[in-house]
N, C-alpha and C positions, 0 to 999 in steps of 0.2 A: 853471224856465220861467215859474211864474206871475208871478215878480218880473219878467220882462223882460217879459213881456203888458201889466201895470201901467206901464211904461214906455214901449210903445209909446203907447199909451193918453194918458199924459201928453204925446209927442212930437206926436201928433197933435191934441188940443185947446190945445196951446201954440203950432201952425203954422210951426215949426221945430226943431231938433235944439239951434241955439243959445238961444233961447228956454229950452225944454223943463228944460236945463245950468243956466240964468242959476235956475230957478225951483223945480229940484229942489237945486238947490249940488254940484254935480255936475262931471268935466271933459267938455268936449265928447265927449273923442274918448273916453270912458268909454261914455258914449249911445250911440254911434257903434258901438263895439266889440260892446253889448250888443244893438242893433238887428241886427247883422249875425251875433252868435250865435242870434239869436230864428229868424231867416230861413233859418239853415242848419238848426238845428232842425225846425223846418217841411217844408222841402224845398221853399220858395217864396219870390219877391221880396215883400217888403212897403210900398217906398217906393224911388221915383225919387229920388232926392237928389243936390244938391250941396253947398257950404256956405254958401248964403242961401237953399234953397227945395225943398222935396218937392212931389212927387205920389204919392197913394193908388195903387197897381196893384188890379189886380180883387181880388187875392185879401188887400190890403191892407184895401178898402172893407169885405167881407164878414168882418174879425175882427174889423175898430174897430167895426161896427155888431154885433153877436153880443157882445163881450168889454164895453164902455164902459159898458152898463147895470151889469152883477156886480161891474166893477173899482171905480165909482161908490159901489154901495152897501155894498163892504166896507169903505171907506175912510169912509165916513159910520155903519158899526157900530164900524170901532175906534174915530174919535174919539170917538161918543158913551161908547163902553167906556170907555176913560183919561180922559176926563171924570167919568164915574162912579164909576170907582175912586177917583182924586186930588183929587173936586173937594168941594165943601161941600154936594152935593145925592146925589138917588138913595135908595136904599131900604135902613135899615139891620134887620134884626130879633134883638130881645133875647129871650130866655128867662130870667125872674125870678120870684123868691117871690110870690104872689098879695099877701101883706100886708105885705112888706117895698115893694112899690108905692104900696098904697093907704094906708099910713100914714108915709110916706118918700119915696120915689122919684118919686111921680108928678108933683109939684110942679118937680121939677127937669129931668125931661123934657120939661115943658110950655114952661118958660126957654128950654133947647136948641133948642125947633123955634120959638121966637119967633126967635131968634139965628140959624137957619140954615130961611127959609122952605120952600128946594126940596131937605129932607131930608122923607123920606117913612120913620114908626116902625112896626114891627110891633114890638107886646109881647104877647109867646105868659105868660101865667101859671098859674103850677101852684105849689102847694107841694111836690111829687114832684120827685124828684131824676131827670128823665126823661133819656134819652141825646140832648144836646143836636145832635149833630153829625148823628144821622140828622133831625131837623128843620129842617136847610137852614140854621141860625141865625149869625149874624156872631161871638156869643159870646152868652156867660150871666152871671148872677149868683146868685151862691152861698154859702150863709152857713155858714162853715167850709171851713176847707183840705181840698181834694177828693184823695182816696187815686190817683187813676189819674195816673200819672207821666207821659203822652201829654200831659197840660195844662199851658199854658202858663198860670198862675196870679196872678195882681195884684192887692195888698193896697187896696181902697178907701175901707176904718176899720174903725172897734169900734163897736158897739153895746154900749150898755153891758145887766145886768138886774139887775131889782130886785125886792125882796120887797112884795106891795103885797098890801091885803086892805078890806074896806068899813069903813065906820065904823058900821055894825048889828054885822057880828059882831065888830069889836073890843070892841064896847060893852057886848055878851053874855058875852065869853070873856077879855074881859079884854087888856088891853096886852101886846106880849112886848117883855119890857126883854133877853134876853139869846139865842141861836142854840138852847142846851138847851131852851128853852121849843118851843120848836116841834117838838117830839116829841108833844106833846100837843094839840097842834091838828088840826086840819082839816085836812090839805093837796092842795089841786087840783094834782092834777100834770099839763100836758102835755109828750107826748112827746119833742117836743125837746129841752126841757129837763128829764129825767126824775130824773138827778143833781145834786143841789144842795150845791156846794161853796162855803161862803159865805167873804168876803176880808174884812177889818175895813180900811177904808178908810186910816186914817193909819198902817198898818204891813201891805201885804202879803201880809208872811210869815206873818203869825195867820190861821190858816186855821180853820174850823168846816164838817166832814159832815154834813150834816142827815140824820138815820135818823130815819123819823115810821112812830110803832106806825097812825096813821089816815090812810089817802090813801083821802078821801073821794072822788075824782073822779078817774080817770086817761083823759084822753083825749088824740088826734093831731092836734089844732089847738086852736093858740096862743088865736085869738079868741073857741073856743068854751072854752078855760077861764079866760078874762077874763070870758066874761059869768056863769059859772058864780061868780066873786072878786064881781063885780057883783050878783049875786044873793045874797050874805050866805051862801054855803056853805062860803067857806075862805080860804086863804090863799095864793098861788101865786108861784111866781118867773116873769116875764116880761121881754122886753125893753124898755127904758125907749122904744122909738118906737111899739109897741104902744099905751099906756097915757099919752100924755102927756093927750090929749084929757079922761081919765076921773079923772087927778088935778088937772090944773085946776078943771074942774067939781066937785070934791070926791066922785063917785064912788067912786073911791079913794082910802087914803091909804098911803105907804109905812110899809113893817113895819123896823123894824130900820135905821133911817136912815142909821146909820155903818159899816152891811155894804152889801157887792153882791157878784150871785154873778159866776160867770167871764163876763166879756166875749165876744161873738161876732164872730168876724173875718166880715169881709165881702169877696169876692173877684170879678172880673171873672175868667171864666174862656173858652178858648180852643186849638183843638187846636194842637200845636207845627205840627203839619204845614200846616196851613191858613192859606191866605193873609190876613190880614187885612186890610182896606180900608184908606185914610188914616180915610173917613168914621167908621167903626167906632173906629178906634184916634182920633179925636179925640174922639169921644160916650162914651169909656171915660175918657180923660184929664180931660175937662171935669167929669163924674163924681165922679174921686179930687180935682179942684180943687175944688170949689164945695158937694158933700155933707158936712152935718156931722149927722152920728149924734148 
């Protein structure tokens, strides 16, 4: 019934039945057919008609003025809706690492909203692997493949990590020319990265387990055992987007140059079941095109 109300509604601010046809793409006698099921519905006449001209009856005048405001405004909430969905604007919010952002991402989200004015970004950050879906979220980013099979999962690079430590305490303790020496260092661990399987760069398959008799420092963020490496207390594996700033400046230097330990996959993450926007899945695409780790 409400579909045919809409119809009426339309028949009447178009001022004919054939109008109403020409402008919904519709067959006359379709309008026709559905106005005279609206009316037996009812159990009242709603329009005198012939086929060049109506009149309201009474009880025509009292729906079209009650119904035309609500018919009006629903048709002005879908459009804006399928606007919003499909269009290049509206509201998208990400859930992402606090410093996989500020050292990486931010830059690039900044691009995105030059690119698309009337997109409006919430970024929720946390380094907690928080339950994204109950915070309302379009999707997340997530460094490692996420165990809950409910997600829809998409590769958006590697970050690579690297052994780095100051140039005081190498200067004290000495160079490590080989993966065995760093048993006998320092070593800041954060939790992250708490396993250090180092790769030797021009073959892969050579692998080296760092077991260190000394872990000077074990803490649960990345930046505070950067500044603890920064501070001349040890030696730590980090991600290489962490630390570029601090090996430029010569803050740091890398340990072990022709090792690095395992890569971190970076993933846009998203429930299967939940709809995704165009906006969302273009702010995700633009993402895996334009980020380089």
């Amino acid at each position: 019934m409400l579909d045919n109300i809409s119809l009426f509604v339309a028949v009447v601010q178009a001022g004919s039945l054939k109008a109403a046809s020409e402008s919904l793409q519709i067959p006359s006698s379709t309008v026709s057919r559905r106005i005279k099921a609206l009316e037996d519905a009812l159990g009242c006449k709603l329009l005198s008609r012939n086929s060049h001209y109506f009149e309201l009856t009474r009880e025509g005048s009292q729906l079209f003025e009650k119904a035309s405001f609500h018919v009006n405004a629903m048709e002005a909430i879908t459009d804006e809706l399928q606007s919003d969905i499909s269009g290049d604007k509206g509201h998208i919010k990400v859930l992402a690492p606090t410093n996989l952002v500020a050292t990486c991402l931010q830059p690039y989200f900044s691009r995105y909203l030059k690119q698309y004015p009337a997109i409006e970004l919430e970024l929720e950050l946390s380094n907690s692997l928080k339950h994204f879906y109950s915070e309302n979220a379009d999707f997340a980013i997530r460094v490692g493949k996420q165990p809950d099979s409910d997600l829809t999962q998409l590769k958006l690079g590697q970050i690579e990590t690297l052994l780095v430590a100051s140039p005081a305490y190498l200067a004290s303790h000495g160079v490590v020319e080989q993966p065995r020496q760093l048993a006998d260092r320092d070593l800041i661990i954060s939790r992250p990265l708490a396993q250090w399987e180092l790769l030797l760069r021009a073959d892969t398959q050579h692998r080296a387990l760092v077991k260190s008799r000394q872990r000077r420092v074990q803490v649960n963020d990345i930046q505070v055992a950067k500044q603890f490496v920064v501070d001349g207390l040890g030696i730590t594996l980090l991600p290489k987007t962490e630390v570029v700033r601090e090996l430029r400046d010569q803050q740091l230097v890398q340990v072990l140059p022709d090792w690095r330990g395992e890569k971190r996959d970076v993933y846009a993450v998203w429930y299967r079941r939940q709809l995704l926007s165009t906006r969302a899945a273009r702010l995700i695409d633009y993402l895996k095109q334009q980020v380089m780790f």
